[in-house]
C-alpha positions in Angstrom: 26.9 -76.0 -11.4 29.1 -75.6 -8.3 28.8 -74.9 -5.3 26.6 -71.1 -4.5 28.6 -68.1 -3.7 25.2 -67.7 -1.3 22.2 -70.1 -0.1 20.0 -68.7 2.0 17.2 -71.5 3.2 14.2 -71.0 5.3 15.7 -67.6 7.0 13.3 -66.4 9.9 13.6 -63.4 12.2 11.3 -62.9 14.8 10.3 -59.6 17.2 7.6 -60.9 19.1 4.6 -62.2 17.4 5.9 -60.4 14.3 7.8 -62.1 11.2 10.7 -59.2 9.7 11.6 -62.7 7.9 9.3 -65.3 7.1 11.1 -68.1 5.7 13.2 -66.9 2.9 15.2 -68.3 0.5 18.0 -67.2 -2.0 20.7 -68.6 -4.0 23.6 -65.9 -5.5 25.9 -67.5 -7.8 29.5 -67.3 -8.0 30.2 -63.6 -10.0 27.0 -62.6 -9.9 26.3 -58.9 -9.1 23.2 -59.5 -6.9 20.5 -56.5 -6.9 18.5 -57.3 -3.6 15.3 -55.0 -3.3 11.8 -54.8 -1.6 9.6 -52.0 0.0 10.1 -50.1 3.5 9.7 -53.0 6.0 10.0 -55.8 3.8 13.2 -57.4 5.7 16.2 -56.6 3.7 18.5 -55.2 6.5 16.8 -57.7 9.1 17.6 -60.6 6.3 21.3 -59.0 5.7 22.3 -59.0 9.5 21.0 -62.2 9.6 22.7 -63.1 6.8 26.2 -61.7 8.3 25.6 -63.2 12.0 25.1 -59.8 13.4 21.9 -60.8 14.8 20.2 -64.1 15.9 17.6 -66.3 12.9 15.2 -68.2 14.3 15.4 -70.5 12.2 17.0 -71.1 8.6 20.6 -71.9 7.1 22.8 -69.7 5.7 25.9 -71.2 3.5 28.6 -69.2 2.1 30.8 -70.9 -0.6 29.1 -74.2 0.8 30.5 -73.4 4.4 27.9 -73.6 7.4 29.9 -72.4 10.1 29.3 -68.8 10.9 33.0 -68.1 11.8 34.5 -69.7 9.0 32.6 -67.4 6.6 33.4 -64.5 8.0 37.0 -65.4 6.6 35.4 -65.2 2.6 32.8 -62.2 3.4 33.1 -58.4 3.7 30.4 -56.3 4.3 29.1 -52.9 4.6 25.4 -52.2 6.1 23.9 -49.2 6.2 25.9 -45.8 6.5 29.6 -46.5 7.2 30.9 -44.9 10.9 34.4 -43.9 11.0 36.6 -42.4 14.0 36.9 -39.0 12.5 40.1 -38.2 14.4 41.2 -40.9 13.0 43.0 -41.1 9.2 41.2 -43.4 6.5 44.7 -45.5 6.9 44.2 -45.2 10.4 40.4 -46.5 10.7 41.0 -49.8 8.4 44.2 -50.6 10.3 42.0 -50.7 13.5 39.1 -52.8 11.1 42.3 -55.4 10.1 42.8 -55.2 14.3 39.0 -56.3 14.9 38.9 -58.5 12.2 41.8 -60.6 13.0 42.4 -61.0 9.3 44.3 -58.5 6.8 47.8 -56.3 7.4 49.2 -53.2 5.6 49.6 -54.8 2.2 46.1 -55.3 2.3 45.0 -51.9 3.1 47.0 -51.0 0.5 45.0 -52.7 -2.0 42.2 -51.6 -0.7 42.6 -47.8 -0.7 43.7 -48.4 -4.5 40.3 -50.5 -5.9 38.5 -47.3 -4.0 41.0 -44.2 -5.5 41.4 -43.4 -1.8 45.2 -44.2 -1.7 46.0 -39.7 -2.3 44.0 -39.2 1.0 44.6 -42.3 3.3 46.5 -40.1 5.6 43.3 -37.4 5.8 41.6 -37.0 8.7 37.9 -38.7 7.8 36.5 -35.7 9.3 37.5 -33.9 5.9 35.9 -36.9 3.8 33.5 -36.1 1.8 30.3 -38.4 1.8 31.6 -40.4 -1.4 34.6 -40.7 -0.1 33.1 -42.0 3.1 31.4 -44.3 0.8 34.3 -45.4 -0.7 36.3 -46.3 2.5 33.5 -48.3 4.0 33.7 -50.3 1.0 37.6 -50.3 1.2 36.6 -51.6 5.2 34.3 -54.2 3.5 37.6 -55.2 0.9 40.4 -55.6 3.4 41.4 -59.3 3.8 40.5 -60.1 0.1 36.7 -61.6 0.5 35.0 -63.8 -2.1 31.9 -62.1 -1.6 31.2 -58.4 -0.9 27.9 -57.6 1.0 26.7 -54.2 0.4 23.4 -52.3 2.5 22.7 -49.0 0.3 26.0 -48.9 -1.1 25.2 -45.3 -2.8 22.9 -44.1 -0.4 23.2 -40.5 0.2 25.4 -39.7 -2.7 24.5 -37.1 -5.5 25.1 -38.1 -9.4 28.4 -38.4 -9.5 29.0 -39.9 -6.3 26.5 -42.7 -7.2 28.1 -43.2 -10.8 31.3 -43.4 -9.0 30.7 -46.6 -6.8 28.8 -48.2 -9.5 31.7 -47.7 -12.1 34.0 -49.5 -9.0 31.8 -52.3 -8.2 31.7 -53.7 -11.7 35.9 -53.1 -11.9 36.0 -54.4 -9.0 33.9 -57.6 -9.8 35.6 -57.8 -13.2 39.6 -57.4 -12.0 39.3 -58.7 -8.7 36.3 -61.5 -9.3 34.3 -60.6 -6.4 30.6 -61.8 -5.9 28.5 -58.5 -4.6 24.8 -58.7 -3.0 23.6 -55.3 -2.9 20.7 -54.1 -1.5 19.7 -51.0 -3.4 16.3 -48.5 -3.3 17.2 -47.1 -6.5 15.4 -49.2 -8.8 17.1 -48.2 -12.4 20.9 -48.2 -10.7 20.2 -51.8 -9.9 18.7 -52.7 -13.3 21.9 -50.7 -15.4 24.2 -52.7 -12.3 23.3 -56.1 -11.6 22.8 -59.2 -13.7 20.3 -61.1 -10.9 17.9 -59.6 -8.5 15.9 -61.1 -5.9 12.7 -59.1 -4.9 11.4 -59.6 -1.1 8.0 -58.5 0.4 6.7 -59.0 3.6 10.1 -61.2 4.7 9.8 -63.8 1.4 11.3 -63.4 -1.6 8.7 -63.0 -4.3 11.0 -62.8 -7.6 14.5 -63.7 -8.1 16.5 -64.2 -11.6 17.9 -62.3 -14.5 16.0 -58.9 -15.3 15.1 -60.3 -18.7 14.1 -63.6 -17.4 11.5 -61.6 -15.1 10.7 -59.7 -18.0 9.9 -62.0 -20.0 8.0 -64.2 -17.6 5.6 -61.1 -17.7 5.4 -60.5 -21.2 7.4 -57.2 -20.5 11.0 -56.3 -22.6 13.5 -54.3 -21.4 13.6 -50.8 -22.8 16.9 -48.4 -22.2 17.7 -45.1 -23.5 21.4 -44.5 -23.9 23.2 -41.0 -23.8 26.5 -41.5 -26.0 29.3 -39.4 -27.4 29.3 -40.8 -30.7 25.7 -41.2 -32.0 27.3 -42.4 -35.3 29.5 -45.0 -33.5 26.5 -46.0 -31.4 24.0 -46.8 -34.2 26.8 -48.7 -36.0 27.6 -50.7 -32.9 24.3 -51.9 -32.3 23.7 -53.0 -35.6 26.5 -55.8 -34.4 25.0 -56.6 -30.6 22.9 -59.6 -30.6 20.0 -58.5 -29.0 19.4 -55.1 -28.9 17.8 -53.4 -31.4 17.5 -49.7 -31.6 13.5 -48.7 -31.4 14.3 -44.1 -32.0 14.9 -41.3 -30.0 14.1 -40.5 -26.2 15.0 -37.1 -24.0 17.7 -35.3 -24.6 19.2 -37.1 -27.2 19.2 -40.3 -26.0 19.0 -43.5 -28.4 16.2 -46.1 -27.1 17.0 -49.7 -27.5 15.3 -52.7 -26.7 16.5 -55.8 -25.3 15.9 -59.6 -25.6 18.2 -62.0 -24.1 20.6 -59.3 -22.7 20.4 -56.7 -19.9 21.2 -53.5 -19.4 24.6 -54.2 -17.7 25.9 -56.5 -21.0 24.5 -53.9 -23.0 27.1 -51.3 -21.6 30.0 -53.8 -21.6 29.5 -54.5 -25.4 29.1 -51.1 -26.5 32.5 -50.3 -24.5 34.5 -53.0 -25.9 33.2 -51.7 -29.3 34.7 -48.0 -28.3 31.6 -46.5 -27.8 31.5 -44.4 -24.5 28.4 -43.9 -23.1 27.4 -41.1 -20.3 24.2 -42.2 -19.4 22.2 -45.3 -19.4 18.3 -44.7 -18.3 15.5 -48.0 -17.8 12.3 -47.0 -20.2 9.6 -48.8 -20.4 9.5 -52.7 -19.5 12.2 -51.9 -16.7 12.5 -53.5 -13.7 10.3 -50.9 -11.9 7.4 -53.0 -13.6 8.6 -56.4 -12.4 9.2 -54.6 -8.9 5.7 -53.5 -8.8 3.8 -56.6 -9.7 6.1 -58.6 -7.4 5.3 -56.0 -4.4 2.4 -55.5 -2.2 3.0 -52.6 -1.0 2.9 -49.4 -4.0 5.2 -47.0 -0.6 8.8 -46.7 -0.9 11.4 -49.6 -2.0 13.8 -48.9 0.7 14.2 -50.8 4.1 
């Protein structure tokens, strides 16, 4: 294999006597979607600014496309942590020409292709004050996108966002990973948006990492499958489909309608991407049973919150 979109070795961040960080280490690959999760105080925003350079490590390495140097990743790495700021005053055109300013890297052609991967390109010359908090959303992670990074780094990317809002950034990370072949590490408290999203997750507690691989790796490591129920607009077209995707099998009926299915050897995100290249559209894909929530909570110590 080639060289990691991400190694993170031996990370540490002190505060005082206290370890946010105790030595931990990651690997993202090249085009992975990256699910990063863990309970409130575990150390994912400390190990993400650490990550970024924002704040000091006490110890550790961090290598980005195999580059060491701190400045020279920043040319291959966009990020968004926590809840985007914006200069309200300010247009959406006008806040990511400023960014592109700050940056030192990116001009108007890249804005450009920015507001388009986020559908922002109608209201670029807004004020942000009239943004909405999807849309706000959306032009941090147009910020993150200007200058054409290998690898997107995303704190809470849907945080705050109702349905829609949620299924909207979702729907544009995997575009944007498919069109524009980004690698995205994504922290994420929302346990089932990361399991239907990413193909790898690392799970930290207590500032180590204390799972990392494919959701049905972890699974199966645990003697768990993966169970989804599916909300479709063809139930006809659906049953037939599945009959023809190598590893799912369809188990009966859950809420609403929904068709359950389990897994082996797939996850939820390849489930979705076969049964939409086979013309099935589906509205809603839920974890059941054997999700990721199970994997979470054996790999935790803590049973409060996943968040932080």
């Amino acid at each position: 294999m080639g060289t990691h979109a991400l190694e993170v070795k031996g990370l540490v961040r002190r505060y005082g006597a206290r370890a946010a960080v105790g030595g931990l280490d990651l690997v993202v690959e090249e085009g992975d979607l990256y699910g990063f999760l863990g309970p409130n105080g575990a150390g994912k925003t400390t190990a993400i600014r650490c990550i970024l350079g924002l704040i000091r490590r006490d110890a550790g390495e961090v290598q980005v496309f195999g580059e060491r140097d701190p400045v020279a990743q920043r040319a291959t790495v966009g990020a968004m942590v926590e809840t985007p700021r914006f200069y309200d005053w300010m247009s959406g055109r006008e806040n990511l020409r400023l960014a592109t300013l700050y940056a030192g890297r990116g001009g108007e052609p890249d804005i450009d292709a920015a507001l388009h991967a986020v559908g922002l390109t109608e209201r670029q010359r807004d004020k942000v004050r009239g943004y909405s908090l999807g849309m706000r959303q959306r032009l941090g992670i147009a910020r993150a996108l200007v200058g054409k990074p290998r690898l997107l780094v995303l704190d809470e990317p849907t945080n705050g966002l109702d349905p829609r809002g949620m299924k909207e950034v979702r729907d544009l990370l995997r575009e944007l990973c498919r069109r524009e072949r980004l690698t995205v590490f994504l922290s994420s408290h929302l346990l089932s948006e990361v399991q239907s999203l990413c193909n790898r997750v690392g799970i930290i507690d207590r500032g180590l990492l204390t799972a990392e691989g494919e959701v049905n790796a972890l699974l199966a490591a645990r003697g768990l499958k993966t169970r989804v129920e599916i909300g479709v607009t063809d139930r006809r077209a659906a049953v037939e489909a599945l009959g023809r995707v190598p590893g799912a099998t369809l188990i009966g009926d859950g809420e609403g309608g929904r068709l359950v299915v389990e897994l082996d050897r797939l996850d939820a995100a390849g489930l979705n991407r076969l049964l939409v290249q086979a013309g099935v559209d589906l509205h809603t894909l839920v974890p059941g049973t054997g999700s990721l929530e199970d994997v979470y909570l054996q790999a935790t110590s803590q049973e409060a919150g996943v968040s932080g």
